[in-house]
C-alpha positions as a Markdown table, in Angstrom:
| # | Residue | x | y | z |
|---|---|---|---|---|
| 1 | Unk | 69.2 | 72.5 | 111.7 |
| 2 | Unk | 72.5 | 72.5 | 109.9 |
| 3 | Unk | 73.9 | 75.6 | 109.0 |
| 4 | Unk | 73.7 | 76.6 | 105.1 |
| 5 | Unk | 78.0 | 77.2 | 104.9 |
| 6 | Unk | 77.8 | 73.7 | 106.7 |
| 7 | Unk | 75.7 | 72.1 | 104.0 |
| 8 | Unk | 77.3 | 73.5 | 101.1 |
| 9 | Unk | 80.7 | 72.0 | 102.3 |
| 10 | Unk | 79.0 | 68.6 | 102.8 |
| 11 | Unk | 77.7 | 68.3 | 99.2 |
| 12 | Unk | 81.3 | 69.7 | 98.0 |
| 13 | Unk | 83.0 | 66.9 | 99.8 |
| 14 | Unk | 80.4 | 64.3 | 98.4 |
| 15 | Unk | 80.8 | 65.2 | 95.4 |
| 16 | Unk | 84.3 | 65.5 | 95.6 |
| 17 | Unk | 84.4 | 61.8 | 97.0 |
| 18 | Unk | 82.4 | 60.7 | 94.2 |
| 19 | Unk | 84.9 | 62.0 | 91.8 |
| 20 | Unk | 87.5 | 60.1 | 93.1 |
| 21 | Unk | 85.6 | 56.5 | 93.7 |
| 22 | Unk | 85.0 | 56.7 | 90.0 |
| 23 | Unk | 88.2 | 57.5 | 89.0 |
| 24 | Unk | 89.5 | 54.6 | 91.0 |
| 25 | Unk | 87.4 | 52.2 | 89.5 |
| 26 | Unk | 88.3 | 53.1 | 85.8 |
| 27 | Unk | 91.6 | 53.2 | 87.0 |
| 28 | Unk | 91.1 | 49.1 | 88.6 |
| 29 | Unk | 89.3 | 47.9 | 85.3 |
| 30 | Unk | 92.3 | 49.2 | 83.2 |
| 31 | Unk | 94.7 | 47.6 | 85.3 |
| 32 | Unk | 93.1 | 44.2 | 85.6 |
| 33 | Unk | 96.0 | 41.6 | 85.4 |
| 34 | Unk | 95.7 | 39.2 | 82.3 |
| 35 | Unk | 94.1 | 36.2 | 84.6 |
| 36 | Unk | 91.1 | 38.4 | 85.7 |
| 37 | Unk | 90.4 | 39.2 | 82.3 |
| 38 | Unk | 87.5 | 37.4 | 80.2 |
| 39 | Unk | 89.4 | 35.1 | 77.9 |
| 40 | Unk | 89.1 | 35.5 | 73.8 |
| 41 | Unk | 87.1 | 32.3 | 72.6 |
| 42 | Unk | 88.9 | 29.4 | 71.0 |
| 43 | Unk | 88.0 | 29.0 | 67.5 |
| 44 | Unk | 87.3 | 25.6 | 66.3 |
| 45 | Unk | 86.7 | 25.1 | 62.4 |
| 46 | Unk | 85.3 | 22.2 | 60.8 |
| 47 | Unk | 85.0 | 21.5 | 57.5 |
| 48 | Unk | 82.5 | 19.0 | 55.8 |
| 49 | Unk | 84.1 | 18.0 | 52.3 |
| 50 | Unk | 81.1 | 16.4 | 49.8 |
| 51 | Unk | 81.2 | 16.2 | 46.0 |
| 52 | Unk | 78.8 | 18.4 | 44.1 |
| 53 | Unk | 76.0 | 16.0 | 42.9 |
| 54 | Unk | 75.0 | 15.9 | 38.9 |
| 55 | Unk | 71.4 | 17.4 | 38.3 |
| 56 | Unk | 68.3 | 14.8 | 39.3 |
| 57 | Unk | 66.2 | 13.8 | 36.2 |
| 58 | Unk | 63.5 | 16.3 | 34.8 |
| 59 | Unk | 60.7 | 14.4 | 37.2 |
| 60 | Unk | 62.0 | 13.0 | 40.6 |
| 61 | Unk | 60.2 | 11.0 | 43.2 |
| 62 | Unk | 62.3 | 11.9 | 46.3 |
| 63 | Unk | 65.1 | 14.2 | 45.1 |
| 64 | Unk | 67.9 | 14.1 | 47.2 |
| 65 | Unk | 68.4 | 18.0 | 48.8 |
| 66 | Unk | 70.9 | 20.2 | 47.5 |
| 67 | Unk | 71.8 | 20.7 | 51.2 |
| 68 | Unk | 72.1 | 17.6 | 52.9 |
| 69 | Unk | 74.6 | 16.7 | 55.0 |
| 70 | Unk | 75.0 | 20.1 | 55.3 |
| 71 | Unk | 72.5 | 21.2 | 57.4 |
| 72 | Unk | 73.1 | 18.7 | 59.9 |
| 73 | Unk | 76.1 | 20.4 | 60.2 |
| 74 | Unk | 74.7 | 23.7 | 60.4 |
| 75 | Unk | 72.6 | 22.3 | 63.4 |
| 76 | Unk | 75.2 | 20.6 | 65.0 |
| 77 | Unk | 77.4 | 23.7 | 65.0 |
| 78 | Unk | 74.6 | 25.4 | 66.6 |
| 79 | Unk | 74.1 | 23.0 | 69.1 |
| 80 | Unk | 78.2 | 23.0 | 69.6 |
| 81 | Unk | 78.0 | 27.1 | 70.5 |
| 82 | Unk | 75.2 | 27.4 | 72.8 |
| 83 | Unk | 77.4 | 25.4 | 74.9 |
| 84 | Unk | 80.8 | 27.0 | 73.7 |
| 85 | Unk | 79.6 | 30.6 | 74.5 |
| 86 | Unk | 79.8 | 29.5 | 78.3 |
| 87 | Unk | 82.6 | 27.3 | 78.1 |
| 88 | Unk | 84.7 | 29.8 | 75.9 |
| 89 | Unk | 84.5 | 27.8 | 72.4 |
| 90 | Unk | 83.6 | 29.4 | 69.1 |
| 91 | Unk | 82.8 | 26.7 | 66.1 |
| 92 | Unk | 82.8 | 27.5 | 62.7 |
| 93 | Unk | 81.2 | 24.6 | 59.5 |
| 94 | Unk | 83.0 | 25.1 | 56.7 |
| 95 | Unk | 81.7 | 23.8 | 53.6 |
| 96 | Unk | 84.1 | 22.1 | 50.8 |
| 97 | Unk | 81.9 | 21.3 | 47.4 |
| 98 | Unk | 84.0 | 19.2 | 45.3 |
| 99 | Unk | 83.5 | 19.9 | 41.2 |
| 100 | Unk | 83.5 | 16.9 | 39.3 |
| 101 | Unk | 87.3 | 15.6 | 38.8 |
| 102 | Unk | 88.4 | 18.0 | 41.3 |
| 103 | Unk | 91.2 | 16.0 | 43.5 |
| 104 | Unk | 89.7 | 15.1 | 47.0 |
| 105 | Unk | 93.2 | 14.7 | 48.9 |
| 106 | Unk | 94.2 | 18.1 | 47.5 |
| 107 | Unk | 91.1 | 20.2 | 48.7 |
| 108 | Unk | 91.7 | 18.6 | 52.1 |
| 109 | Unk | 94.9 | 19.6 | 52.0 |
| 110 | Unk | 94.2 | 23.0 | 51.2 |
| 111 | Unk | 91.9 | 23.2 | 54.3 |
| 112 | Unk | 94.5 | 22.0 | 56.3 |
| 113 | Unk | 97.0 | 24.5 | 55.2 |
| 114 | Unk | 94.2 | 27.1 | 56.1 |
| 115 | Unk | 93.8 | 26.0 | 59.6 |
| 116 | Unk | 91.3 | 23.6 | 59.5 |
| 117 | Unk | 91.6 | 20.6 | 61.6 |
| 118 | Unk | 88.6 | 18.6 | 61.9 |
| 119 | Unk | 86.7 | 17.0 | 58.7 |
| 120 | Unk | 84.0 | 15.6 | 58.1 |
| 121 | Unk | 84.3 | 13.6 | 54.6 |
| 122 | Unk | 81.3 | 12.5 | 52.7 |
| 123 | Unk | 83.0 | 10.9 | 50.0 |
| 124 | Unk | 83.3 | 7.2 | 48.8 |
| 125 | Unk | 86.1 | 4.8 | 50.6 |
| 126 | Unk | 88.9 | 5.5 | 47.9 |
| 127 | Unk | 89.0 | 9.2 | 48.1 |
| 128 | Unk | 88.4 | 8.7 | 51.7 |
| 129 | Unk | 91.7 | 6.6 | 51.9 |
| 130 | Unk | 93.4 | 9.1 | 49.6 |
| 131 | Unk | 92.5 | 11.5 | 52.1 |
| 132 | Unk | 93.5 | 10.0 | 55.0 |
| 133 | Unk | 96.9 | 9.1 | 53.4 |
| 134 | Unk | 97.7 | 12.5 | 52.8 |
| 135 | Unk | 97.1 | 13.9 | 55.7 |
| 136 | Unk | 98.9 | 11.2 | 57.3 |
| 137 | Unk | 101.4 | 12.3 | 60.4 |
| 138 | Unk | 99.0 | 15.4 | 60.5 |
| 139 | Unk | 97.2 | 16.6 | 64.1 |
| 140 | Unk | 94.0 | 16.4 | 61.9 |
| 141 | Unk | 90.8 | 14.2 | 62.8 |
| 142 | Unk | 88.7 | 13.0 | 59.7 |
| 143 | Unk | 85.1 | 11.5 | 60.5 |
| 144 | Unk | 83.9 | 9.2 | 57.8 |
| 145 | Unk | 79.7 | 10.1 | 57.5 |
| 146 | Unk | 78.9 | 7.9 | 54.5 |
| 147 | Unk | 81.3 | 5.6 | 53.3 |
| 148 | Unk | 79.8 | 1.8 | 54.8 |
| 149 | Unk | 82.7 | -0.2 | 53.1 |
| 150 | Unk | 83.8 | -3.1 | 55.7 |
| 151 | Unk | 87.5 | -2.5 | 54.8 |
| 152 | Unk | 87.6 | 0.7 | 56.4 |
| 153 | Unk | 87.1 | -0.6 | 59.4 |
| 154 | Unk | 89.4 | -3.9 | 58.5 |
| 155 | Unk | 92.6 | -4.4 | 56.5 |
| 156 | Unk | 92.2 | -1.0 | 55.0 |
| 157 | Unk | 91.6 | 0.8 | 58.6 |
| 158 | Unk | 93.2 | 4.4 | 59.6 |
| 159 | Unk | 93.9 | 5.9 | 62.4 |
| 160 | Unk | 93.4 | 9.0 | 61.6 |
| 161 | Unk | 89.3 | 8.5 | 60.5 |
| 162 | Unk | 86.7 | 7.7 | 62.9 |
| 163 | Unk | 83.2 | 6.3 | 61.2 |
| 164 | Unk | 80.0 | 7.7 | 62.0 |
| 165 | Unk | 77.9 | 5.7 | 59.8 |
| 166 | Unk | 77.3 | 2.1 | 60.4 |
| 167 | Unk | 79.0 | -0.5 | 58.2 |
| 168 | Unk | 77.6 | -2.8 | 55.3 |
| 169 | Unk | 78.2 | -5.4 | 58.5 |
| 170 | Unk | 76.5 | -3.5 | 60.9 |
| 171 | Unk | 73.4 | -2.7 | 58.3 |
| 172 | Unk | 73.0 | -6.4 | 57.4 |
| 173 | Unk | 73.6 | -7.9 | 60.7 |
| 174 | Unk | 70.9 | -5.7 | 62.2 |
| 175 | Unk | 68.4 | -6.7 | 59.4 |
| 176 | Unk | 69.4 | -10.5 | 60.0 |
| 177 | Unk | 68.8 | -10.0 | 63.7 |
| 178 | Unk | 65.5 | -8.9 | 63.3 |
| 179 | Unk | 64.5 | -11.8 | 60.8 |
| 180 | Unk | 66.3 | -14.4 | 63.3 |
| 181 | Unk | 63.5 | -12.9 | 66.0 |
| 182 | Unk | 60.9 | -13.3 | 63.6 |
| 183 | Unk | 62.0 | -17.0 | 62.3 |
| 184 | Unk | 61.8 | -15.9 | 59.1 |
| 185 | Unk | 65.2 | -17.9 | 58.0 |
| 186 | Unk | 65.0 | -18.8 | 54.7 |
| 187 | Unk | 66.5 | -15.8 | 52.5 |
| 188 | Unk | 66.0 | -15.4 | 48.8 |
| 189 | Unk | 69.2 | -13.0 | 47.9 |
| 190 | Unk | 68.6 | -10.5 | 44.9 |
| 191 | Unk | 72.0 | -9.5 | 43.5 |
| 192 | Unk | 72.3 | -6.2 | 41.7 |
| 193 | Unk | 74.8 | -5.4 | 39.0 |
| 194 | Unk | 76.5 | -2.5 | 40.5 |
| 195 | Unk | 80.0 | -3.6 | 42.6 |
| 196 | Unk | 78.2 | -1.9 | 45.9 |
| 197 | Unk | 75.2 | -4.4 | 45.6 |
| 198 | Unk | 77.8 | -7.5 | 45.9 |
| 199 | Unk | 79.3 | -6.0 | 48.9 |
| 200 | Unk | 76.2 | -5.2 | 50.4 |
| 201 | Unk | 75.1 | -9.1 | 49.2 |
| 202 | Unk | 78.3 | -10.7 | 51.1 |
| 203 | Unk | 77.9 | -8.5 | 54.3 |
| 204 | Unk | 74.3 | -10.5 | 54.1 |
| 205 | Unk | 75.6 | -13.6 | 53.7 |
| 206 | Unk | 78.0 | -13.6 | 56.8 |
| 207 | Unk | 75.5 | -12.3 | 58.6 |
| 208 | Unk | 72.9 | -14.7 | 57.7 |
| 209 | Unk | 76.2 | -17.3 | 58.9 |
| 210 | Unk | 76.0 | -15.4 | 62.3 |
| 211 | Unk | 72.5 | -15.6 | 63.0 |
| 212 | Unk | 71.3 | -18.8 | 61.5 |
| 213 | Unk | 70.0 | -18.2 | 58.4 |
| 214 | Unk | 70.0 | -19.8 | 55.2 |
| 215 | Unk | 70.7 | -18.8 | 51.8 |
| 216 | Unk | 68.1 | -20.8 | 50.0 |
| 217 | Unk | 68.2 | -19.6 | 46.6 |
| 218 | Unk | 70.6 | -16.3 | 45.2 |
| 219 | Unk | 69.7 | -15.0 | 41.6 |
| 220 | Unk | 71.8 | -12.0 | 40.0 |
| 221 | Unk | 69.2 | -9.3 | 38.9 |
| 222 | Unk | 69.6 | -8.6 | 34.8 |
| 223 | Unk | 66.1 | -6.9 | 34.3 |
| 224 | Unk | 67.9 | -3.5 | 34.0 |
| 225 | Unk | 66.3 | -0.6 | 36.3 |
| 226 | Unk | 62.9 | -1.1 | 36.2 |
| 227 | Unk | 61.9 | 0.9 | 39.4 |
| 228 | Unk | 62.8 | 3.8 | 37.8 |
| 229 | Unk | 61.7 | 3.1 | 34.2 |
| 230 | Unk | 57.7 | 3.4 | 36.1 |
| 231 | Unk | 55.7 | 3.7 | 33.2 |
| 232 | Unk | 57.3 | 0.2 | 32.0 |
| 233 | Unk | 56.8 | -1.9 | 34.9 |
| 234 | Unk | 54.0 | -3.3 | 35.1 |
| 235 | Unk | 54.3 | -4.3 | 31.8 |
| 236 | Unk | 57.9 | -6.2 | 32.6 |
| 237 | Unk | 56.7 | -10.1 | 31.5 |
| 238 | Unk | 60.3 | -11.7 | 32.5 |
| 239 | Unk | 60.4 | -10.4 | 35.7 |
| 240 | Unk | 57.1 | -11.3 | 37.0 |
| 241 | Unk | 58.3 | -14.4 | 36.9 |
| 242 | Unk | 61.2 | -14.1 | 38.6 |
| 243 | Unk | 61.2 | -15.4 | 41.4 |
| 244 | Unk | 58.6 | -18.6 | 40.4 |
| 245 | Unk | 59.2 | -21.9 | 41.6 |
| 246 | Unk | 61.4 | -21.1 | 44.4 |
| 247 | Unk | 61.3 | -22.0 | 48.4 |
| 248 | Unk | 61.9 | -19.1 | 50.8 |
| 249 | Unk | 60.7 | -17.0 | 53.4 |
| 250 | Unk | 61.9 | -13.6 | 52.7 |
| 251 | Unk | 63.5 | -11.7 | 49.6 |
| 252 | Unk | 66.5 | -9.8 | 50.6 |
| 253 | Unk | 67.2 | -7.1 | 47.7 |
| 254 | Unk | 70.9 | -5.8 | 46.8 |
| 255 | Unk | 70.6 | -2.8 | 45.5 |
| 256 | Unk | 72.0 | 0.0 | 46.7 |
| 257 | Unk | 72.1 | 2.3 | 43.6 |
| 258 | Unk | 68.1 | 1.9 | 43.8 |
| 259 | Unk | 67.5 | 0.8 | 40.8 |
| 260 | Unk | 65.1 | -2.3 | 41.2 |
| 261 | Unk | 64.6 | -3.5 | 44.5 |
| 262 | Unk | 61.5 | -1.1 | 44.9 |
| 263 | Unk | 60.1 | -2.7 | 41.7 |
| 264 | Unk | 59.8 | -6.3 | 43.8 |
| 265 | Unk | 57.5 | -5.6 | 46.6 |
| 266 | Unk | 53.8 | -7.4 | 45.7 |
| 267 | Unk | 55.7 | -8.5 | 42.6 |
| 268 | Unk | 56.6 | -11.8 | 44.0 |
| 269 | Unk | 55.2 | -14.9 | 42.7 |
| 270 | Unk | 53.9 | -16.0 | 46.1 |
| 271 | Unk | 53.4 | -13.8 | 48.9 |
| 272 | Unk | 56.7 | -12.7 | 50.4 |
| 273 | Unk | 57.8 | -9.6 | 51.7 |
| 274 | Unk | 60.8 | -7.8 | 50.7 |
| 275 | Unk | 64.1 | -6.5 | 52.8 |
| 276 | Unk | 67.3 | -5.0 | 52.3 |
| 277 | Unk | 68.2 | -2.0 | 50.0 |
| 278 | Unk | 64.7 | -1.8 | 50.1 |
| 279 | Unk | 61.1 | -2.6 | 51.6 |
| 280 | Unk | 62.2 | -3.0 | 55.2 |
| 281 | Unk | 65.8 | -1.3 | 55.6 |
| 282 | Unk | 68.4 | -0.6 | 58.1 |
| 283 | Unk | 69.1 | 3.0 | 58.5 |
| 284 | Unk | 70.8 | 5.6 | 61.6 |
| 285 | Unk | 67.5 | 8.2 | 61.4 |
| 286 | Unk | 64.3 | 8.0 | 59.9 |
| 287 | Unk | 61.2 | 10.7 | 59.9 |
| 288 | Unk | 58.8 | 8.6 | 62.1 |
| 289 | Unk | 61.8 | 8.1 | 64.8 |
| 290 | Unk | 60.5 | 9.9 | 67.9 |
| 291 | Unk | 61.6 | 8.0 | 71.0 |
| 292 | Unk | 64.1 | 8.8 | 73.7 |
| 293 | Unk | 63.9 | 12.3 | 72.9 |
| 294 | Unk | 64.2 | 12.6 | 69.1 |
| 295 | Unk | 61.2 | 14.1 | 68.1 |
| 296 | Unk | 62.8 | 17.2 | 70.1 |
| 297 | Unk | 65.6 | 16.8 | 67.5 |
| 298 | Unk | 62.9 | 15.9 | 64.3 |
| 299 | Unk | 61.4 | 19.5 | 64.6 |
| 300 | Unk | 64.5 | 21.8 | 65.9 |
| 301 | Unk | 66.1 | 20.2 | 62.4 |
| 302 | Unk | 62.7 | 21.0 | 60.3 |
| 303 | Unk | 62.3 | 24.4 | 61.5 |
| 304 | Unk | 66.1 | 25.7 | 60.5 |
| 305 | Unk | 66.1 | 23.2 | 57.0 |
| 306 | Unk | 62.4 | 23.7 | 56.1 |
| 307 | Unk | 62.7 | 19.5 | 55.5 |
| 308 | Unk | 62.9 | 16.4 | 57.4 |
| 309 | Unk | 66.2 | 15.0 | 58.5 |
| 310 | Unk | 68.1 | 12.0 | 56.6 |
| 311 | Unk | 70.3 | 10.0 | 57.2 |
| 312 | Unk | 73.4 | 12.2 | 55.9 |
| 313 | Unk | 71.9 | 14.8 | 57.8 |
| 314 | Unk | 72.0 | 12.9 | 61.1 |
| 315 | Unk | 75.8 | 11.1 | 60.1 |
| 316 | Unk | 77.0 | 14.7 | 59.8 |
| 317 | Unk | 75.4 | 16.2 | 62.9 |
| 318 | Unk | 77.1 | 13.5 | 64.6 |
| 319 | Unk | 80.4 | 14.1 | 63.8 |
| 320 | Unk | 80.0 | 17.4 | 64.7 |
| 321 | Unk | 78.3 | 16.9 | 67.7 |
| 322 | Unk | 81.1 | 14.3 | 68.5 |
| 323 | Unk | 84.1 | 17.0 | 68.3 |
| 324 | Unk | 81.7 | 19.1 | 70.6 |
| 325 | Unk | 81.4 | 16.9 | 73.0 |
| 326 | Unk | 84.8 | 16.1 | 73.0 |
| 327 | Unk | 85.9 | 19.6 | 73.6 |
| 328 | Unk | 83.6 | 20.8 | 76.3 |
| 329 | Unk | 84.7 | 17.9 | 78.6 |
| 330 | Unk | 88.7 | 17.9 | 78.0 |
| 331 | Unk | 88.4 | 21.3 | 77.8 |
| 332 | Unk | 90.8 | 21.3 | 74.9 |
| 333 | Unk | 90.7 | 21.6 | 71.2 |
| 334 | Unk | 94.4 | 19.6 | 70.5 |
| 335 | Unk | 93.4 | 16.9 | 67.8 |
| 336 | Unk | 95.7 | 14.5 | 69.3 |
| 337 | Unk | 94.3 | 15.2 | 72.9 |
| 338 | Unk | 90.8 | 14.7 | 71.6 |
| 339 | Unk | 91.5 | 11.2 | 69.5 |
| 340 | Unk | 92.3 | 9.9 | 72.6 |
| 341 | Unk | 89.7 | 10.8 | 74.6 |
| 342 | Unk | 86.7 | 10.0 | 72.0 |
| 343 | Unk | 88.5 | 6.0 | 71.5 |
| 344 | Unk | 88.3 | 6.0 | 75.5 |
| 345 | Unk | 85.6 | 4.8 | 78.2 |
| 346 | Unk | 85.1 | 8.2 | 79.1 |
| 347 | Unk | 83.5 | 9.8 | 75.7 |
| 348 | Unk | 79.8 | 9.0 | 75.4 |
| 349 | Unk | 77.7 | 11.2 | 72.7 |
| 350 | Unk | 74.6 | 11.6 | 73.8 |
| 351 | Unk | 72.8 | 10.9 | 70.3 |
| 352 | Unk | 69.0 | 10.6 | 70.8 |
| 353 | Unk | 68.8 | 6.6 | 70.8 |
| 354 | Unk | 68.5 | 5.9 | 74.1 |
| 355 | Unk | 71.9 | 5.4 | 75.2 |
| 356 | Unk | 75.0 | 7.1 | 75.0 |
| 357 | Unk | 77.4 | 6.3 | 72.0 |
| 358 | Unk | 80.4 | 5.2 | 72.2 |
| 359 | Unk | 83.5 | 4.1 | 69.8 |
| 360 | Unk | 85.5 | 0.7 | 69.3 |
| 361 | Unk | 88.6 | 1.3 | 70.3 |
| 362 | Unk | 90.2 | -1.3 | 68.2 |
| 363 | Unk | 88.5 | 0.4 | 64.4 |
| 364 | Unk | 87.2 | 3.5 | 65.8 |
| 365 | Unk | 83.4 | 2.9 | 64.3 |
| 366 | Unk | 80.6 | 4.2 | 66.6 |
| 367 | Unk | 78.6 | 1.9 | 68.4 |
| 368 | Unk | 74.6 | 2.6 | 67.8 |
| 369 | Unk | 71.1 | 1.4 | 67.7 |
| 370 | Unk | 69.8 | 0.8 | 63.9 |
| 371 | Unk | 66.7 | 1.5 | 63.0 |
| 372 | Unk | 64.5 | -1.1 | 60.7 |
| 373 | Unk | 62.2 | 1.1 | 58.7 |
| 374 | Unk | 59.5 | 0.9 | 56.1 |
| 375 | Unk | 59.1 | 4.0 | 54.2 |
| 376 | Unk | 56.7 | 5.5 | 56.2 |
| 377 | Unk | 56.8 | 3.5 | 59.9 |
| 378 | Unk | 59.6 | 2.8 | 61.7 |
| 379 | Unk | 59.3 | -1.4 | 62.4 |
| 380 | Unk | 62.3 | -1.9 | 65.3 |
| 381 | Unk | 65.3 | -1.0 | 67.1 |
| 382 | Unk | 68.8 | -3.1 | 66.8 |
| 383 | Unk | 69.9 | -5.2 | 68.5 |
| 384 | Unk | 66.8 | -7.4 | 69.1 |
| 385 | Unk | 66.0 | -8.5 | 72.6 |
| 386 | Unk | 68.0 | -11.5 | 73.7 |
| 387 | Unk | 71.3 | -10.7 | 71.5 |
| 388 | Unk | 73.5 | -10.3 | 74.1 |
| 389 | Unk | 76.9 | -9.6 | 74.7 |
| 390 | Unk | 79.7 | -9.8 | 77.4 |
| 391 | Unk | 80.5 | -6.2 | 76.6 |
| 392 | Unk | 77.4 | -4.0 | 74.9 |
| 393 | Unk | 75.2 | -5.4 | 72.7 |
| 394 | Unk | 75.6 | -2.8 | 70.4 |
| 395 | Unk | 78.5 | -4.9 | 69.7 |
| 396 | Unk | 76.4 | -7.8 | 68.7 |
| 397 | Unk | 76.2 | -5.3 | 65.0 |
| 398 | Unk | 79.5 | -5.5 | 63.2 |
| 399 | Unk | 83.0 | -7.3 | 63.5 |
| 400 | Unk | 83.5 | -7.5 | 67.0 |
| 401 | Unk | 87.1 | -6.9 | 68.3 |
| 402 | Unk | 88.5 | -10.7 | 67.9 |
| 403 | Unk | 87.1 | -10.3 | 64.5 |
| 404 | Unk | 88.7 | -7.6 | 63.1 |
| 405 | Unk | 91.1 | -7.5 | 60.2 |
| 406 | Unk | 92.2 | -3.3 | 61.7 |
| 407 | Unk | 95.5 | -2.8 | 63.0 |
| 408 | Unk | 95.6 | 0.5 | 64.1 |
| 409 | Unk | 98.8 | 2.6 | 64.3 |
């Protein structure tokens, strides 16, 4: 047995030992040298810049949400930190409303000035360019999300924007690919009034060129906006006749502004269906769209917005999800670092569409699969089996490189 004096010493020179271990260990963690220490996250702003829309009429049908756009944003930036809180990233959505006659290229600059240095626009092709301009010589990266104007990705082109949405060539040539497959090639072309309806009617035209089709009768639509006047409808004489005595497969509606092209479908004088703007349309998302992973994405969306995702909504997460991407595998957040990277092989955006995404180098669109949707169903997938190409044949959908009118700086 130990003596007590003996024991009393040991547990003075534990303790004692104790005492100084600890302090040595405060003393180690204080003087840590910079390197060992865990790094401050890098904070990467965004900024989605939309223009506050006027107030829908007393009784809507499908109102378009106050937030969207927004809240695939919101998701996206989500998505962007549960990977940044391991790779030492920290995003942030900022979100620029735009009053009515409030200057476009001036708000961007203002976020600029305040740091920002990735933006997502959602905004039509002139204020987009306006942007653009201004900002020009600027380490800033603009994503277009819903302007579909074929000059922004021809004569009109910028380096500086990279387009998330499809364009009017892309959205036509993936409806005329689909009616090629069927061998349904004789088009009846509705023209709307609106200057977007005739843009949207010559992107159908070349592409009805590029697959075989035929134009085989075009009429301008001058009934006024009959699917929204309902109560009148089905009272509307002049245009019941409208499409009498004519030879044709298909109708293909122009009519982006929505105005009539809803109003045709079993309105026909024989039995056609109806395509286009509306009836069966090409879109990027849809509700029904639940393949290669997407439903996964359908309900993590509808539990934070409390809606189904749109379009907008999927544009915008995109371009979020694009700078995200970007980031986590160059491991930087330089604008100039990361243009280069996304135009490049290496980039791919893993985008729930069954392959990864990539961009054309030579107009910096995104390559995707299209959807062909009825309202309620989606129909098919562009490109249609056996449209091939010697590249991708998500390049079959647009103007391929030897067509483009782009020059990039």
């Amino acid at each position: 047995m130990v003596p007590l004096r003996a024991r009393q010493y040991l547990w003075v020179h534990q303790a004692a030992c104790l005492m100084i271990l600890g302090a040595a260990v405060a003393l180690a963690a204080v003087a840590l040298p910079a390197w060992a220490q865990t790094p401050q996250p890098v904070d990467i702003r965004i900024a989605l810049i939309t223009r506050q829309q006027p107030p829908p009429p007393l009784y809507e049908f499908d109102p378009i949400p106050e937030d969207e756009g927004l809240a695939g944003g919101r998701l996206a930036v989500r998505d962007n930190n549960t990977t940044g809180q391991f790779t030492g990233q920290r995003y942030a959505l900022e979100e620029e409303t735009l009053e009515d006659g409030q200057d476009a290229a001036a708000a961007a600059r203002s976020l600029v000035e305040r740091g920002v240095r990735f933006l997502a626009v959602n905004l039509p092709a002139a204020e987009l360019l306006a942007i653009a301009d201004g900002l020009k010589g600027e380490n800033v990266l603009l994503f277009n999300v819903n302007a579909t104007d074929d000059r922004l990705r021809g004569a009109d082109c910028r380096s500086n924007i990279f387009h998330m949405v499809p364009s009017r060539a892309m959205l036509t040539e993936a409806l005329a690919q689909f009616l090629a497959f069927k061998r349904w090639r004789r088009l009846f072309l509705v023209v709307g009034p609106q200057p977007g309806d005739q843009l949207f009617a010559d992107a159908m035209k070349r592409a009805a060129r590029k697959f075989g089709l035929v134009i085989a009768a075009e009429k301008p639509w001058e009934f006024g906006p009959l699917a929204r006047a309902k109560a009148d409808s089905p009272t509307t004489a002049g245009a019941l006749t409208f499409t009498q005595n004519l030879d044709y497969d298909i109708v293909v509606v122009a009519d982006e502004a929505g105005d009539f092209g809803d109003y045709l479908t079993y309105r026909t004088w024989d039995p056609r269906l109806v395509v286009g703007t509306q009836g069966l349309t090409p879109t990027t998302w849809h509700p029904t769209f639940e393949v290669w992973g997407a439903a996964q994405a359908q309900t993590r969306f509808r539990r934070t917005a409390n809606r189904a995702m749109r379009p907008l909504d999927y544009q915008v997460w995109m371009a979020v999800r694009t700078i995200g991407e970007a980031v986590t595998q160059t491991k930087a957040a330089d604008p100039g670092t990361l243009r280069q990277f996304i135009r490049g092989a290496e980039f791919g955006l893993p985008a729930y569409k069954g392959v990864s995404l990539t961009f054309r180098p030579w107009d910096q669109q995104l390559r995707q699969p299209l959807l062909l949707v009825q309202p309620r169903f989606l129909v098919s997938v562009a490109p249609e089996q056996g449209f091939l190409h010697q590249r991708t044949p998500l390049d079959t959908l647009g103007f391929d490189q030897p067509e483009t009118a782009c020059k990039l700086q």
